[in-house]
C-alpha positions in Angstrom: -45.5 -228.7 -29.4 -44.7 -227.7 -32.9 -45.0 -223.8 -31.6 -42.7 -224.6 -28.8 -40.4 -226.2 -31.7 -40.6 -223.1 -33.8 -39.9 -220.4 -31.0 -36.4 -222.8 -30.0 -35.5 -223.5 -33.0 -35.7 -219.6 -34.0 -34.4 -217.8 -30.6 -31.4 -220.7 -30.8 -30.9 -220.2 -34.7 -30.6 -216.6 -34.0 -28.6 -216.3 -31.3 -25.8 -219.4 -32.7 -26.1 -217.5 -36.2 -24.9 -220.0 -38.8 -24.8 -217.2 -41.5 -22.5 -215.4 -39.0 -20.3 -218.1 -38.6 -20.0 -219.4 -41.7 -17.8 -216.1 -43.0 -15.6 -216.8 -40.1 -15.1 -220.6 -40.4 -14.0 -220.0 -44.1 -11.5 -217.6 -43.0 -9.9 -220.2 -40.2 -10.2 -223.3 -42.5 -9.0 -220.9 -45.8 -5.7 -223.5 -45.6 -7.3 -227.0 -45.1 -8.7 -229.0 -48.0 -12.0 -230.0 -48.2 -11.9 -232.9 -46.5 -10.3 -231.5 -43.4 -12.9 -228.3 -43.5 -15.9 -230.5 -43.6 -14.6 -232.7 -40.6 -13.4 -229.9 -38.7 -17.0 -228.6 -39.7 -19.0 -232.1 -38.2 -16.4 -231.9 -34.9 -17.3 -228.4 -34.3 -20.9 -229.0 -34.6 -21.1 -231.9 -32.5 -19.1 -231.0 -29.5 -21.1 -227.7 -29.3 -24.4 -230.1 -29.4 -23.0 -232.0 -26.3 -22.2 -228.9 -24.4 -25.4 -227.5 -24.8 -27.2 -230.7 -24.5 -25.3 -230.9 -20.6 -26.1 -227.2 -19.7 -29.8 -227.8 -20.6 -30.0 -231.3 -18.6 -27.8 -230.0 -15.6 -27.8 -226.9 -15.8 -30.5 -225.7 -13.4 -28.7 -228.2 -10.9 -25.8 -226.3 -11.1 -27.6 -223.2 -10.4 -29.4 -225.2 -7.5 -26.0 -226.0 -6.1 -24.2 -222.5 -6.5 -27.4 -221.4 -5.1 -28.8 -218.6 -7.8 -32.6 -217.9 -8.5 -33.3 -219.1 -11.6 -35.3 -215.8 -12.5 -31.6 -214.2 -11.7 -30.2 -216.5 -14.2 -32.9 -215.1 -16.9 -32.3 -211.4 -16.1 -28.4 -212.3 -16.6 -28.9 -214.3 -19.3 -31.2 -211.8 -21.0 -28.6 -209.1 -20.5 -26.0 -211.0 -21.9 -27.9 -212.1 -25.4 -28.9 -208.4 -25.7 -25.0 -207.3 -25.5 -24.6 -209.9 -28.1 -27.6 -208.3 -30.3 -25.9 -204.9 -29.8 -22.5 -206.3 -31.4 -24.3 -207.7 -34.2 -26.4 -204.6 -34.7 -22.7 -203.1 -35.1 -20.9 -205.4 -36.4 -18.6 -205.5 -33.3 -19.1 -209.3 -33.4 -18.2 -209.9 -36.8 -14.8 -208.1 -36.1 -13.7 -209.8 -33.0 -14.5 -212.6 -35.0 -12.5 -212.2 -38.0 -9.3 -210.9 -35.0 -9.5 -214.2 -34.1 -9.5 -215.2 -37.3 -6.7 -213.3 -38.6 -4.5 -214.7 -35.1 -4.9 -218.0 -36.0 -4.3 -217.9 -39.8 -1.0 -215.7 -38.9 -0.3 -218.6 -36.7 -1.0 -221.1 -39.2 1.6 -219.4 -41.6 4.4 -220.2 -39.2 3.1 -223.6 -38.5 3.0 -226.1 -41.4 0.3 -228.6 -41.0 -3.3 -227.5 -40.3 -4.4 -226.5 -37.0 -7.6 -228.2 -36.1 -10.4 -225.2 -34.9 -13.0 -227.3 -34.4 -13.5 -227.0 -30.5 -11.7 -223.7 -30.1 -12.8 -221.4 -31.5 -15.5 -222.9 -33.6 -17.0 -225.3 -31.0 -16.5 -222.9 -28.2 -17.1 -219.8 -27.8 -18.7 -219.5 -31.6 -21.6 -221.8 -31.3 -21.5 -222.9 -27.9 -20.7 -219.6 -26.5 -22.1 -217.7 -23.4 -25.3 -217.0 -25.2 -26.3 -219.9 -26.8 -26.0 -222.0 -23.3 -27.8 -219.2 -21.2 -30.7 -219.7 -23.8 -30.4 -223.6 -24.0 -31.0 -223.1 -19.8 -34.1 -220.7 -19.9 -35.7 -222.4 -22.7 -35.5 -225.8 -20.9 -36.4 -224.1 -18.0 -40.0 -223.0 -19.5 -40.7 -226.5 -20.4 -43.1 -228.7 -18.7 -42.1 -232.1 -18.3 -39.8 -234.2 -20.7 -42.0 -234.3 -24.1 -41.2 -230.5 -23.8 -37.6 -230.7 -23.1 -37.2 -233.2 -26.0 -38.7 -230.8 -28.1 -36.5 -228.2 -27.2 -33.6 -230.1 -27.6 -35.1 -231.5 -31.0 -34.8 -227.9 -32.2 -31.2 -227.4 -30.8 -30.2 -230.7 -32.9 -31.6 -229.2 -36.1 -30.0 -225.8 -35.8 -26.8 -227.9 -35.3 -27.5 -229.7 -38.5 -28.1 -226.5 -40.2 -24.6 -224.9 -39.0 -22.4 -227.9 -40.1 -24.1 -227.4 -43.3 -23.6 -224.0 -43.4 -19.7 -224.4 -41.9 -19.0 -227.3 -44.6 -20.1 -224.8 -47.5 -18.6 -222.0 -45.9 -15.9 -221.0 -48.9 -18.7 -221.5 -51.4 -21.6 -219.9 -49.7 -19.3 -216.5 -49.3 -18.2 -216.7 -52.7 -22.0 -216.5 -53.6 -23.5 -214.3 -51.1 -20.7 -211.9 -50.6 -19.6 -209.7 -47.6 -22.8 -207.0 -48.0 -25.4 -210.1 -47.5 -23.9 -211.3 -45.2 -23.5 -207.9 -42.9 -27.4 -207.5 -43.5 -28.0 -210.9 -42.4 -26.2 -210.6 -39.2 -27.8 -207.0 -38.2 -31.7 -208.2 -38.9 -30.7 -211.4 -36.6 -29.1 -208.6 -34.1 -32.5 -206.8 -34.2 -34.4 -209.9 -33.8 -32.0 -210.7 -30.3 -32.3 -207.6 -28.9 -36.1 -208.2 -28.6 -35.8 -211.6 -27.3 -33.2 -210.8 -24.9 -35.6 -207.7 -23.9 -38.5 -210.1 -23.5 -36.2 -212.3 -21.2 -35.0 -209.8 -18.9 -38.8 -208.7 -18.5 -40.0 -212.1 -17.8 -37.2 -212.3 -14.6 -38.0 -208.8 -13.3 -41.7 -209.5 -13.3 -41.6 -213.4 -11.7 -39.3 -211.9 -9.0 -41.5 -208.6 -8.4 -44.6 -211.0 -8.2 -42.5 -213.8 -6.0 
């Protein structure tokens, strides 16, 4: 159990990237006080935790009922988190990421009070995005019975802990660590994806060749 808890937590950590988002979250909340950053932070965190908690409960179903293979799923899924890897390799993420960022701070100069990003963008697509749910559904659908599932979502939980904690120090942290660390940080963790999604697609291709 505690391997299965180590291997979630780690693809899930990886693919949400806290570090990533953290950068990005300081630049969207640059105009709110602290109060209203940290409890834009704990919204964010914990409408993503319900989205991904509902796509790894149901999400199968809903394959079941649009009627797609679940190996399909993980060859999609696995090309998907490796498109993701290849933008953080590049940095393409980090860019679209501050664009967005940039949009809604120009938008927040027009607009007096604060506008509230905690379920768009930060709740969705940032940490609950495309990837993170394709990975919350093949995970959970590896796992054998509910003590597995549990576990899985266990470790979904604690990355979620981990990225309010790392949104609600966002100005600080990037005051510390600084734009190079944080470039490094996000390419290793692209590297890392790219393998995972790799080992993904192979494990679809080879239950369908052997189906």
């Amino acid at each position: 159990m505690f391997e299965l808890f180590v291997s979630a937590f780690v693809t899930l950590f990886v693919v949400i990237d806290p570090p990533g988002c953290a950068p990005i979250y300081a630049g969207l909340s640059a105009d709110a006080s602290r109060t209203q950053a940290v409890s834009m932070a704990a919204r964010a965190c914990l409408i993503a935790g319900m989205i991904l908690v509902v796509f790894a409960l149901f999400g199968e179903n809903l394959l079941g009922a649009l009627h797609i293979e679940l190996d399909a799923f993980r060859i999609a899924g696995g090309i998907m988190l490796f498109m993701i890897a290849i933008d953080m390799v590049f940095e393409k993420r980090t860019q679209r990421r501050e664009e967005r960022a940039e949009k809604i701070k120009a938008h927040n100069a027009v607009t007096p009070e604060v506008e509230d990003v905690s379920v768009f963008p930060m709740a969705m697509p940032m940490l609950a995005g495309p990837g993170s749910i394709a990975t919350m559904m093949l995970l959970t659908s590896r796992a054998h019975g509910t003590p597995e599932t549990l576990v899985i979502l266990a470790a979904m939980l604690s990355v979620m802990v981990l990225s309010f904690a790392a949104l609600a120090a966002a100005g600080p942290l990037m005051r510390v660590l600084g734009d190079k660390v944080e470039a490094v940080i996000t390419r290793l963790l692209g590297v890392l994806l790219a393998a995972l999604a790799a080992q993904y697609v192979i494990d679809g291709v080879k239950a369908t060749l052997l189906s």
